[in-house]
CHARMM-style PDB file with segment names, atoms N, HN, CA, C and O in Angstrom:
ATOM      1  N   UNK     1       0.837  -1.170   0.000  1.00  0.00      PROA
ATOM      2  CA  UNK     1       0.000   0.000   0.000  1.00  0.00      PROA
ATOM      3  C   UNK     1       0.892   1.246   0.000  1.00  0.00      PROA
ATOM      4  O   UNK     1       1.978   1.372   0.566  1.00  0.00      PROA
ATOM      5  N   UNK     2       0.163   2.231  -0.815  1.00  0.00      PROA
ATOM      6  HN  UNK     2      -0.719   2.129  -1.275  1.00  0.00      PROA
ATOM      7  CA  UNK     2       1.447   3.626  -1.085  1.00  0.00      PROA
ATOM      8  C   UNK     2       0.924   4.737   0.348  1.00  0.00      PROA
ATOM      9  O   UNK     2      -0.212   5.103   0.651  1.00  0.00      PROA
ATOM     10  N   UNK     3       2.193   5.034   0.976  1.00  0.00      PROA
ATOM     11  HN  UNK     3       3.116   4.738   0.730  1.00  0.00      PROA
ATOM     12  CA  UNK     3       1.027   6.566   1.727  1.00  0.00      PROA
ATOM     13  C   UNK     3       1.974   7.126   0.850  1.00  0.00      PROA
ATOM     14  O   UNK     3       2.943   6.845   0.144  1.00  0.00      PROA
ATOM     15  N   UNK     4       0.813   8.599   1.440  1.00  0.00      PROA
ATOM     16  HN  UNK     4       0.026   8.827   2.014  1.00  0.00      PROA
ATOM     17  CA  UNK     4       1.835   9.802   1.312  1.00  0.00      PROA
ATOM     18  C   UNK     4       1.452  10.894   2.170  1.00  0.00      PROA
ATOM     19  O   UNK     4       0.324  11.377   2.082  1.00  0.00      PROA
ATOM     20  N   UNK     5       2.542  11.438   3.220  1.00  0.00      PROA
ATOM     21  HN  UNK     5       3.459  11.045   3.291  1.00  0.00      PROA
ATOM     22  CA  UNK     5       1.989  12.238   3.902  1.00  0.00      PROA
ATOM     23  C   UNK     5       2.010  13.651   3.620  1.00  0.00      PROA
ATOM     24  O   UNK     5       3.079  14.231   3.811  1.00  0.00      PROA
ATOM     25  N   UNK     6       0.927  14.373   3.160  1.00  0.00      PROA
ATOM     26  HN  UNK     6       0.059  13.902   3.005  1.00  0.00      PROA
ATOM     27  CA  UNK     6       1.337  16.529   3.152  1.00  0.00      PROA
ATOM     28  C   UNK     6       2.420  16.983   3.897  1.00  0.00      PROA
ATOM     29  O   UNK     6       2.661  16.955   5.104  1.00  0.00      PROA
ATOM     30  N   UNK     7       3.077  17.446   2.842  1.00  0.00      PROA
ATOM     31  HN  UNK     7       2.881  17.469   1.861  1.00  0.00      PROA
ATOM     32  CA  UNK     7       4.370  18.481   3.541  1.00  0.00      PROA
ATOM     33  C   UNK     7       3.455  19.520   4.062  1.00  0.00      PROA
ATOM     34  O   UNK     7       2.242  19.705   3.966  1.00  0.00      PROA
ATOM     35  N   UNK     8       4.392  20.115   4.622  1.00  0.00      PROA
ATOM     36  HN  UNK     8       5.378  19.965   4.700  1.00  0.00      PROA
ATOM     37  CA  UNK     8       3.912  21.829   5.295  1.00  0.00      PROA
ATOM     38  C   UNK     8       3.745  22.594   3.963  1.00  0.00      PROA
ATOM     39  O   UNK     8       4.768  22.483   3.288  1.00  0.00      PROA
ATOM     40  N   UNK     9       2.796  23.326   3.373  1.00  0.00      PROA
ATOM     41  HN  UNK     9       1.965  23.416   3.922  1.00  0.00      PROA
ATOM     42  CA  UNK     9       3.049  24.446   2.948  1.00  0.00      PROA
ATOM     43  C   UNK     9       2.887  23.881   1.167  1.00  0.00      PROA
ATOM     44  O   UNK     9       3.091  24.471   0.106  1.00  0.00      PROA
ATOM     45  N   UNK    10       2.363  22.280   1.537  1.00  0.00      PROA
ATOM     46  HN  UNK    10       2.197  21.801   2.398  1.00  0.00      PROA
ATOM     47  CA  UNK    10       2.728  21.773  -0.430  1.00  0.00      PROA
ATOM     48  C   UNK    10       1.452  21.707  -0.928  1.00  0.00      PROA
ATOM     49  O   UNK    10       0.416  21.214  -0.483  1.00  0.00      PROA
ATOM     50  N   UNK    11       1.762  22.384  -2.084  1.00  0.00      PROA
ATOM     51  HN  UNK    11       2.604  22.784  -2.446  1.00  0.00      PROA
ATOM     52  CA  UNK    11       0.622  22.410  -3.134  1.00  0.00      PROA
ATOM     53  C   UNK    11      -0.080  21.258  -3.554  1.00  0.00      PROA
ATOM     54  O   UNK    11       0.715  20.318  -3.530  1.00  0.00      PROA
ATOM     55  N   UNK    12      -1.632  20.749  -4.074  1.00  0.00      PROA
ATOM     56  HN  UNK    12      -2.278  21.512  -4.093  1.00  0.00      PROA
ATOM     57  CA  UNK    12      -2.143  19.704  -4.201  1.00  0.00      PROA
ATOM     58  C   UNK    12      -1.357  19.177  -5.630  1.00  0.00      PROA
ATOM     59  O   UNK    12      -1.359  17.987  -5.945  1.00  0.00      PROA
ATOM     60  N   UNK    13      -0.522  20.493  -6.647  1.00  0.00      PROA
ATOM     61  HN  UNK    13      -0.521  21.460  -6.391  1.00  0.00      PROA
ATOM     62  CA  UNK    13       0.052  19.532  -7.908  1.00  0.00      PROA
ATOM     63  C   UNK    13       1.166  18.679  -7.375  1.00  0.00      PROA
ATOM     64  O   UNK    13       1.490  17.567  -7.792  1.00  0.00      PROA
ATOM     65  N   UNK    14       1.638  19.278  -6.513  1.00  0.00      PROA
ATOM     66  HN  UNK    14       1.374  20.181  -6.175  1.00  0.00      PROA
ATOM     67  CA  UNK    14       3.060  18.898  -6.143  1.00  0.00      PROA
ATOM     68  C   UNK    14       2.776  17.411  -5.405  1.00  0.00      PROA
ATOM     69  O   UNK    14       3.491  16.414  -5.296  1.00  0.00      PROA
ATOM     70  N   UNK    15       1.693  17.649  -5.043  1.00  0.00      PROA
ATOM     71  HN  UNK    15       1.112  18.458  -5.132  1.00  0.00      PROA
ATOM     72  CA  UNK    15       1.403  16.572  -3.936  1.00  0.00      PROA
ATOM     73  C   UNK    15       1.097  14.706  -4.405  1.00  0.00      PROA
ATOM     74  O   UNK    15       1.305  13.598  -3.912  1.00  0.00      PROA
ATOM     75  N   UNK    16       0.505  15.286  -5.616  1.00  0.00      PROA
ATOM     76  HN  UNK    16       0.335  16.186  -6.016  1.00  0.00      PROA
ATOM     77  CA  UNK    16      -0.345  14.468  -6.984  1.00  0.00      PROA
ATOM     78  C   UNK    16       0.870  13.927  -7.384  1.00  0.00      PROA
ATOM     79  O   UNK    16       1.085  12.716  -7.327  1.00  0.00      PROA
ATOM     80  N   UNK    17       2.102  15.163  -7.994  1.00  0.00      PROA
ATOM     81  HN  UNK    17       1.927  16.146  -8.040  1.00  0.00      PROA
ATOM     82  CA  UNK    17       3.473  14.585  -8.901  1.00  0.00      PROA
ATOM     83  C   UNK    17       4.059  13.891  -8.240  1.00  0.00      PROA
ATOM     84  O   UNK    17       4.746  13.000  -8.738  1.00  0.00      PROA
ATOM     85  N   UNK    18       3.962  14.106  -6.705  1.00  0.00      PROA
ATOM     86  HN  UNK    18       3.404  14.830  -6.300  1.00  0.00      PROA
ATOM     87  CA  UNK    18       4.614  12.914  -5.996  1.00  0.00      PROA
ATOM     88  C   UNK    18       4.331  11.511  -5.719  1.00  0.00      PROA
ATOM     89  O   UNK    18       5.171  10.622  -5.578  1.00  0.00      PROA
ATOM     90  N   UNK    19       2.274  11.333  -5.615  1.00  0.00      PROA
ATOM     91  HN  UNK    19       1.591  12.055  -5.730  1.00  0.00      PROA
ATOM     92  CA  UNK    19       2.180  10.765  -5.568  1.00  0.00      PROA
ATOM     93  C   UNK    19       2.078   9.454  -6.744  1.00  0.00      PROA
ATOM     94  O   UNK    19       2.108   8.244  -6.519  1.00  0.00      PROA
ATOM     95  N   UNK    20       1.950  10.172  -8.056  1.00  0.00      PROA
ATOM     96  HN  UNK    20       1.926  11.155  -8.238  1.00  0.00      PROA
ATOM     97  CA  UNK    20       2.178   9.736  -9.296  1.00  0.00      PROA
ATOM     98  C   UNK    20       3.357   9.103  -9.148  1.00  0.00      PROA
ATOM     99  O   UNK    20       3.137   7.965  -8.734  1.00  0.00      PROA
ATOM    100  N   UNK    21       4.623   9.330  -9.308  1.00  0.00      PROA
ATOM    101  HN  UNK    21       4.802  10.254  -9.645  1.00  0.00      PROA
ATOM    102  CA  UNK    21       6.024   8.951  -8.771  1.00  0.00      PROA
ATOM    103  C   UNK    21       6.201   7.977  -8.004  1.00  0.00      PROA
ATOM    104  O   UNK    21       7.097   7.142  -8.127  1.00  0.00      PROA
ATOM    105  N   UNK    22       5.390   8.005  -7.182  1.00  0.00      PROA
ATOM    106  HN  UNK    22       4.663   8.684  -7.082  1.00  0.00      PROA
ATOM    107  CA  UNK    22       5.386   6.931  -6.158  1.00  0.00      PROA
ATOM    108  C   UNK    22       5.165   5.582  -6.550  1.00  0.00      PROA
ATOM    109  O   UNK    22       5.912   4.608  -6.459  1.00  0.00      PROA
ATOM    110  N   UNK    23       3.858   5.702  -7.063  1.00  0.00      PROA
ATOM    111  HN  UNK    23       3.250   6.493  -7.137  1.00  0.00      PROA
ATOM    112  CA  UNK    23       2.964   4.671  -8.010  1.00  0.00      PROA
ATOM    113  C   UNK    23       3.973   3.980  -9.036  1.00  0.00      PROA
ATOM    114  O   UNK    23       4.298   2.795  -8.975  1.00  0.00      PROA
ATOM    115  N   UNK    24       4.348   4.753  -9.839  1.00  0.00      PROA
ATOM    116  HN  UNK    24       4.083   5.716  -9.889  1.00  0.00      PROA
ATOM    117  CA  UNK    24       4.902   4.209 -10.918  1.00  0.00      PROA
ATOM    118  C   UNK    24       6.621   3.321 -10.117  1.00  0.00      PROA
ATOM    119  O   UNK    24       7.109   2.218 -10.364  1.00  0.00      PROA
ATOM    120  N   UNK    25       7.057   4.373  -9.202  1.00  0.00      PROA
ATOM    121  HN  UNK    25       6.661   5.269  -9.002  1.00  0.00      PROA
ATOM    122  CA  UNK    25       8.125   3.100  -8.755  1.00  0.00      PROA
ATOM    123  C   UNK    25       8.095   1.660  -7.955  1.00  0.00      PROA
ATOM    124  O   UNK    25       8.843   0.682  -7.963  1.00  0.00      PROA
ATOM    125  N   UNK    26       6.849   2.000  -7.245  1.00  0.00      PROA
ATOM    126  HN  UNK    26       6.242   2.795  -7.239  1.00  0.00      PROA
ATOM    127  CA  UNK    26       6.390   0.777  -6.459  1.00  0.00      PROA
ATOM    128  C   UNK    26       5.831  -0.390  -7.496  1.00  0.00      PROA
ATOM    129  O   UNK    26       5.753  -1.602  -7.293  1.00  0.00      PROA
ATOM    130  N   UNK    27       5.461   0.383  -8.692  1.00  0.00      PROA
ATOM    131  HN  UNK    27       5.525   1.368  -8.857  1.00  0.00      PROA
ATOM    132  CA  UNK    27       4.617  -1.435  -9.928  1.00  0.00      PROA
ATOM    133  C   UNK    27       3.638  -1.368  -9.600  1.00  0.00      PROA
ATOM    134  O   UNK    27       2.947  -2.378  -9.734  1.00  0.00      PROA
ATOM    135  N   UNK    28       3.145  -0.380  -9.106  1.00  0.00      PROA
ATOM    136  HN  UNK    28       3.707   0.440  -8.997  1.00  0.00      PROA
ATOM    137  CA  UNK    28       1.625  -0.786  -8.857  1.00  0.00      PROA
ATOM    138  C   UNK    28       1.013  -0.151 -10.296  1.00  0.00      PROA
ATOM    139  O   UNK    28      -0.157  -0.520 -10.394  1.00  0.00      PROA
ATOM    140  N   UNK    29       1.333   0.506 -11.205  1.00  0.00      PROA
ATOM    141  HN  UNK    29       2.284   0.805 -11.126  1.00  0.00      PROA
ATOM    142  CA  UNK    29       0.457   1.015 -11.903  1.00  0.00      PROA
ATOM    143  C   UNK    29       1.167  -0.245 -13.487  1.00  0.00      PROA
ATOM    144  O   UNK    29       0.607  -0.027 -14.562  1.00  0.00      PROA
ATOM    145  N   UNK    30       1.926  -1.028 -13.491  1.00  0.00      PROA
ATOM    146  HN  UNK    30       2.381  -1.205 -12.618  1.00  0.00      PROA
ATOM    147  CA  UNK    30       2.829  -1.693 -14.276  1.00  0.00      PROA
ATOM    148  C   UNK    30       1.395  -3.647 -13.865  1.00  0.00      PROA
ATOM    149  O   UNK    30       0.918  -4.441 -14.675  1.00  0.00      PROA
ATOM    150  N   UNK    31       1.282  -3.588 -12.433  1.00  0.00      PROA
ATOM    151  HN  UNK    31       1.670  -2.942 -11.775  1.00  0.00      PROA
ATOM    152  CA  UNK    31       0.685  -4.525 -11.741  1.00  0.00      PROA
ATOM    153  C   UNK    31      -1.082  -4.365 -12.725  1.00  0.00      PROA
ATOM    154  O   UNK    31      -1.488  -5.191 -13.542  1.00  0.00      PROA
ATOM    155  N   UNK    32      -1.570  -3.515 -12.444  1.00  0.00      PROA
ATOM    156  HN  UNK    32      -1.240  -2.844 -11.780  1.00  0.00      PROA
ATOM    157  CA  UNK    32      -2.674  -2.777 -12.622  1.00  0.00      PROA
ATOM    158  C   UNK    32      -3.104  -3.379 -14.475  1.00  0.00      PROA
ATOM    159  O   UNK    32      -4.083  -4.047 -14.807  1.00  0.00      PROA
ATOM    160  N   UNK    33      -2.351  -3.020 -15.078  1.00  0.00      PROA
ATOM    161  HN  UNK    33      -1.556  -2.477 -14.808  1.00  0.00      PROA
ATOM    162  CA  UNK    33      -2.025  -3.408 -16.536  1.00  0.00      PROA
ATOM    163  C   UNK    33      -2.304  -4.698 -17.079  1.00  0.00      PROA
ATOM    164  O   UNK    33      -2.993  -5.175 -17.980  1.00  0.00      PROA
ATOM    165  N   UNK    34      -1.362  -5.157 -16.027  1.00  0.00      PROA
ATOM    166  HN  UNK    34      -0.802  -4.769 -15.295  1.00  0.00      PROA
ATOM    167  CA  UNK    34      -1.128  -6.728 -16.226  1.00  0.00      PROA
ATOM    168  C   UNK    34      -2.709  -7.226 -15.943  1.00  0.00      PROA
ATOM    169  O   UNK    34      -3.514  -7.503 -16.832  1.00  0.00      PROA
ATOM    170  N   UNK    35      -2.969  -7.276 -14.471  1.00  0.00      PROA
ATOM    171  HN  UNK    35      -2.314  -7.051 -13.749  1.00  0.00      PROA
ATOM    172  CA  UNK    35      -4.615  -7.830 -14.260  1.00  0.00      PROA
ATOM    173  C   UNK    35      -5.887  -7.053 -15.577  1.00  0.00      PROA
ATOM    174  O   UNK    35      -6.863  -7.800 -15.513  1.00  0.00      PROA
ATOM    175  N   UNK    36      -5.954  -6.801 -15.816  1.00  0.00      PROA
ATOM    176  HN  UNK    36      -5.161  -6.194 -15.869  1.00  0.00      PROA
ATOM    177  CA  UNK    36      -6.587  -5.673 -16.246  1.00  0.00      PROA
ATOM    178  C   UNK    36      -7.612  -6.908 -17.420  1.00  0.00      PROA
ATOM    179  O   UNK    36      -8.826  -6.845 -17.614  1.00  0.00      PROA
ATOM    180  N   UNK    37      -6.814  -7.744 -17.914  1.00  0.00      PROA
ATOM    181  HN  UNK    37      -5.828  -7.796 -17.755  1.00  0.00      PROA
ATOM    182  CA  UNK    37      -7.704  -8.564 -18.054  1.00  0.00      PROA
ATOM    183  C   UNK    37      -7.188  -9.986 -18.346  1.00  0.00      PROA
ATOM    184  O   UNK    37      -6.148 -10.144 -18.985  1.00  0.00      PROA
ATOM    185  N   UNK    38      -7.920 -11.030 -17.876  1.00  0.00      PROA
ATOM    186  HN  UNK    38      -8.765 -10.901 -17.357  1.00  0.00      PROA
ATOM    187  CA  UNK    38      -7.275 -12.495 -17.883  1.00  0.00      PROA
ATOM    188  C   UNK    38      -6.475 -13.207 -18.609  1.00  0.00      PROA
ATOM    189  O   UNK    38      -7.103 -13.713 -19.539  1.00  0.00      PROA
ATOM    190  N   UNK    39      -5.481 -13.454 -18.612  1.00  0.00      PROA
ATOM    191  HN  UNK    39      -4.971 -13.043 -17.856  1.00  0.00      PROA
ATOM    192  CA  UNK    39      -4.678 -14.156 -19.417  1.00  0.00      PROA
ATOM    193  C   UNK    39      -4.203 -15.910 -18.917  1.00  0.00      PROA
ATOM    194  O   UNK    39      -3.633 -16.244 -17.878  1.00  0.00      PROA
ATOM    195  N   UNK    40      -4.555 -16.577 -19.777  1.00  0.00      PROA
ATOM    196  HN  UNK    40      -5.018 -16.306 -20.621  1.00  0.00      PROA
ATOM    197  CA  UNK    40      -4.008 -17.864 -19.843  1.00  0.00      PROA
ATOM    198  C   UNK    40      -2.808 -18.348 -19.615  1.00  0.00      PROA
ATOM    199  O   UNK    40      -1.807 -18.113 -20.292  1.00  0.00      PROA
ATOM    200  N   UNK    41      -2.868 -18.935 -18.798  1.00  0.00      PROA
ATOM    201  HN  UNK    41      -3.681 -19.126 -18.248  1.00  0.00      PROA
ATOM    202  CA  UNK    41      -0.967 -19.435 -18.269  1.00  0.00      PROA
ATOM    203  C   UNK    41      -1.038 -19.670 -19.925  1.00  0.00      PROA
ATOM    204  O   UNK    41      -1.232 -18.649 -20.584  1.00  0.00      PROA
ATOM    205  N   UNK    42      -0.948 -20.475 -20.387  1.00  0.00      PROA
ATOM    206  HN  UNK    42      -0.790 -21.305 -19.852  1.00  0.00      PROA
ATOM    207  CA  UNK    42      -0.460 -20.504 -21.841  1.00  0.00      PROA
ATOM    208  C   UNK    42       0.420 -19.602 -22.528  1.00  0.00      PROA
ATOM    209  O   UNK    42       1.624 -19.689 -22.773  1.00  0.00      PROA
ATOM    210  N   UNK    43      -0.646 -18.491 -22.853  1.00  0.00      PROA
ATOM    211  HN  UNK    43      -1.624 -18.420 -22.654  1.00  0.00      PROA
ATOM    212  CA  UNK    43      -0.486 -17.240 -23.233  1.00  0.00      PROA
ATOM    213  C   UNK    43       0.570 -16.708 -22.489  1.00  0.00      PROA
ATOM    214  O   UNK    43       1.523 -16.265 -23.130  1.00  0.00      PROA
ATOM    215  N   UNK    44       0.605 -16.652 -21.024  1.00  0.00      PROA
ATOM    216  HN  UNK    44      -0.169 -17.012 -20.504  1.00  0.00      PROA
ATOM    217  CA  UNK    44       2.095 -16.036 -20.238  1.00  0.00      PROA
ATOM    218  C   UNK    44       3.539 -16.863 -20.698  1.00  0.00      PROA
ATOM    219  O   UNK    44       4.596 -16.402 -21.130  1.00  0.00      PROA
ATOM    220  N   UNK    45       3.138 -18.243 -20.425  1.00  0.00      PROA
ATOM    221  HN  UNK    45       2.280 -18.618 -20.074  1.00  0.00      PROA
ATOM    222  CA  UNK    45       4.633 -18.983 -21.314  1.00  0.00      PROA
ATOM    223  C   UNK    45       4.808 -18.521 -22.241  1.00  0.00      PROA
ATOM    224  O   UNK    45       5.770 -17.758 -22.152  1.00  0.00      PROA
ATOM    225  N   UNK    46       4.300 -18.549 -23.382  1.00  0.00      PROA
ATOM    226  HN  UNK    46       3.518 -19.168 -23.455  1.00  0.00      PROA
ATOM    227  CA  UNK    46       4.457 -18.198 -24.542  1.00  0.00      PROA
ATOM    228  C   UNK    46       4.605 -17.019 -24.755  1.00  0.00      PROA
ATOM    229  O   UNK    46       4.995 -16.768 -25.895  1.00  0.00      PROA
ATOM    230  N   UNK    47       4.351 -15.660 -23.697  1.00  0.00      PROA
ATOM    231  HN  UNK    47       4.034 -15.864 -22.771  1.00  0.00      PROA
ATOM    232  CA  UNK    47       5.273 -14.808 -23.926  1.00  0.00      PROA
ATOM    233  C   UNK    47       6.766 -14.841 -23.431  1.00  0.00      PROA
ATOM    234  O   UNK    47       7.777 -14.566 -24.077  1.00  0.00      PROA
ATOM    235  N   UNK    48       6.645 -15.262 -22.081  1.00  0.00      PROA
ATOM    236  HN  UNK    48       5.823 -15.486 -21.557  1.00  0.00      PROA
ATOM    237  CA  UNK    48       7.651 -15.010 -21.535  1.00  0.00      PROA
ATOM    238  C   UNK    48       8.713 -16.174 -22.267  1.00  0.00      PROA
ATOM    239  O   UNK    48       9.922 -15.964 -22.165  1.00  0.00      PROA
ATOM    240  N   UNK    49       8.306 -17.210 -22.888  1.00  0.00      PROA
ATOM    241  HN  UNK    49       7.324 -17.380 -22.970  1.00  0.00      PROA
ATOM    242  CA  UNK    49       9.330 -18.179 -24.502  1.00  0.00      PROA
ATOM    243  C   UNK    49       9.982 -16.857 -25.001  1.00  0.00      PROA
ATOM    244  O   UNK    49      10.999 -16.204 -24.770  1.00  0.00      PROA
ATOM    245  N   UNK    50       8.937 -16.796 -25.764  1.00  0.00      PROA
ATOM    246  HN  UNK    50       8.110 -17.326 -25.952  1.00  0.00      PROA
ATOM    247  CA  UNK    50       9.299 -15.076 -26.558  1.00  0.00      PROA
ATOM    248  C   UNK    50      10.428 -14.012 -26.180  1.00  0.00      PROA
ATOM    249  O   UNK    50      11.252 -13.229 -26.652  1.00  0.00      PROA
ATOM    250  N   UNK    51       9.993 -14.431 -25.224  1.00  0.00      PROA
ATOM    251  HN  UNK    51       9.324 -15.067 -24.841  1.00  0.00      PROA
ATOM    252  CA  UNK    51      11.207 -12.501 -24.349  1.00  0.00      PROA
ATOM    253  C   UNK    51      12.572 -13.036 -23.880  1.00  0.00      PROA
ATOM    254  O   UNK    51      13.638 -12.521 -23.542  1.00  0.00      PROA
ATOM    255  N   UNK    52      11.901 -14.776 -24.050  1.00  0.00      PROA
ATOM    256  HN  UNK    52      11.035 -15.194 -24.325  1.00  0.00      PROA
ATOM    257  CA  UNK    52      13.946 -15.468 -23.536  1.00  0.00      PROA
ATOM    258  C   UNK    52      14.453 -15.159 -25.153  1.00  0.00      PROA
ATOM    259  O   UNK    52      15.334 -14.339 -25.411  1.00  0.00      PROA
ATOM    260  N   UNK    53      13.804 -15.886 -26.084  1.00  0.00      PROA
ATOM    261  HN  UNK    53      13.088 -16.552 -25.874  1.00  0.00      PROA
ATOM    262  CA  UNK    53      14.373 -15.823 -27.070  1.00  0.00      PROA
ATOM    263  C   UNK    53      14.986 -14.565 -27.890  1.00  0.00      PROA
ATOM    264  O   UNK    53      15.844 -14.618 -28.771  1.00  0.00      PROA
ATOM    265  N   UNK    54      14.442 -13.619 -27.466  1.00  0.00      PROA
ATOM    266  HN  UNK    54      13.745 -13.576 -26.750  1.00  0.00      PROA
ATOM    267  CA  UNK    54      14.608 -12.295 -28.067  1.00  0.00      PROA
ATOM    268  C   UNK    54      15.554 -11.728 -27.083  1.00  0.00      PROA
ATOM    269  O   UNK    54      16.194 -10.729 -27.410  1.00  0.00      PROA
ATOM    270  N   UNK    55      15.713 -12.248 -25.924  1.00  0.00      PROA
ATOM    271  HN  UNK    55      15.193 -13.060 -25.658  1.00  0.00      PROA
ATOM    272  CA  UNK    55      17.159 -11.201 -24.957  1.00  0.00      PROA
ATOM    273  C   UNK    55      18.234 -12.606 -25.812  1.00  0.00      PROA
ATOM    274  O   UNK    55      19.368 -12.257 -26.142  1.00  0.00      PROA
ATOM    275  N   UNK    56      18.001 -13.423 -25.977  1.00  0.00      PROA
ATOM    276  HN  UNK    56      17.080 -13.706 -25.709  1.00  0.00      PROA
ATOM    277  CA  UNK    56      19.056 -14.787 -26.174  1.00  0.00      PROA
ATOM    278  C   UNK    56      19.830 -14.189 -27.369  1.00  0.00      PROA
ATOM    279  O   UNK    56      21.052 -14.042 -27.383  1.00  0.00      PROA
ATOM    280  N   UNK    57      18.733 -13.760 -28.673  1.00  0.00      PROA
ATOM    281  HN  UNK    57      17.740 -13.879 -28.662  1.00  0.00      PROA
ATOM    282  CA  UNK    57      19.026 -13.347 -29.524  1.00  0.00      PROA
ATOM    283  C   UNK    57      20.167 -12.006 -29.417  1.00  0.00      PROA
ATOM    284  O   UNK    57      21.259 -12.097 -29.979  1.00  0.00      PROA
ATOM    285  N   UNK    58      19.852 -11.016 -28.790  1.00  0.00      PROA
ATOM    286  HN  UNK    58      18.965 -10.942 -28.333  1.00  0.00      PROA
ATOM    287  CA  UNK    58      20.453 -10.040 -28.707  1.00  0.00      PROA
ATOM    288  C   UNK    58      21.733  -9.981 -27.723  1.00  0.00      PROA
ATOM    289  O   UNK    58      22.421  -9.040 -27.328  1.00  0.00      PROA
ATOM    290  N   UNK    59      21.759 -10.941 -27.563  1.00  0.00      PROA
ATOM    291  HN  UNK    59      21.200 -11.705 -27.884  1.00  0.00      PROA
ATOM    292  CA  UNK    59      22.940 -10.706 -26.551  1.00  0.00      PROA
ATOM    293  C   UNK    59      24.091 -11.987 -27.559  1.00  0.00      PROA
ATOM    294  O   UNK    59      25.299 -12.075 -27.342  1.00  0.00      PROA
ATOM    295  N   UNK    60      23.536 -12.617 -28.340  1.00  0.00      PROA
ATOM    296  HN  UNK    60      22.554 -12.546 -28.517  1.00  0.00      PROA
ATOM    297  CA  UNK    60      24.414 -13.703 -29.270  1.00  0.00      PROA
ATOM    298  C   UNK    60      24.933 -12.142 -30.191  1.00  0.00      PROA
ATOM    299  O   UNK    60      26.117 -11.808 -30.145  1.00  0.00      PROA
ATOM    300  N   UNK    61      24.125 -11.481 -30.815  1.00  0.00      PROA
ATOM    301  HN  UNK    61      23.163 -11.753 -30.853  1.00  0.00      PROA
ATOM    302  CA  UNK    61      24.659 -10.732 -31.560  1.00  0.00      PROA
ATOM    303  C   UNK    61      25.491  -9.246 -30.812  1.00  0.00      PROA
ATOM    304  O   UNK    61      25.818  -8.699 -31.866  1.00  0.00      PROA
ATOM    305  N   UNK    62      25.853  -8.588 -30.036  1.00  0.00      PROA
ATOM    306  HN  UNK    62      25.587  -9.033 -29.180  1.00  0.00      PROA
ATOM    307  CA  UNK    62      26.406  -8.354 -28.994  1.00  0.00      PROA
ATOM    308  C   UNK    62      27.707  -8.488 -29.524  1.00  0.00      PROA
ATOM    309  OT1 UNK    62      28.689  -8.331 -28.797  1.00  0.00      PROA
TER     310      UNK     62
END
């Protein structure tokens, strides 16, 4: 779970850009994406096949 506590004296943009920031380093908005709608273990192997083969690839040519 993200907090965030008000500085003294901080503006609600400032407050937002931080908490935006926050979000995006913790994975929660990366997490969010992912669920967003059901995917088939299948479908996950077969990407994550995919993403070996393509770092495998690029690092042979390297």
């Amino acid at each position: 779970m993200v907090k965030l506590i008000l500085r003294e004296r901080e503006s609600i943009q400032e407050a937002v850009r931080r908490f935006r920031k926050l979000v995006e380093r913790t994975g929660i908005k990366k997490e969010m994406r992912k669920r967003e709608h059901y995917e088939k273990p299948s479908v996950t192997r077969r990407r994550a096949k995919v993403r070996a083969e393509r770092r495998s690839r690029l690092r042979s040519q390297a």
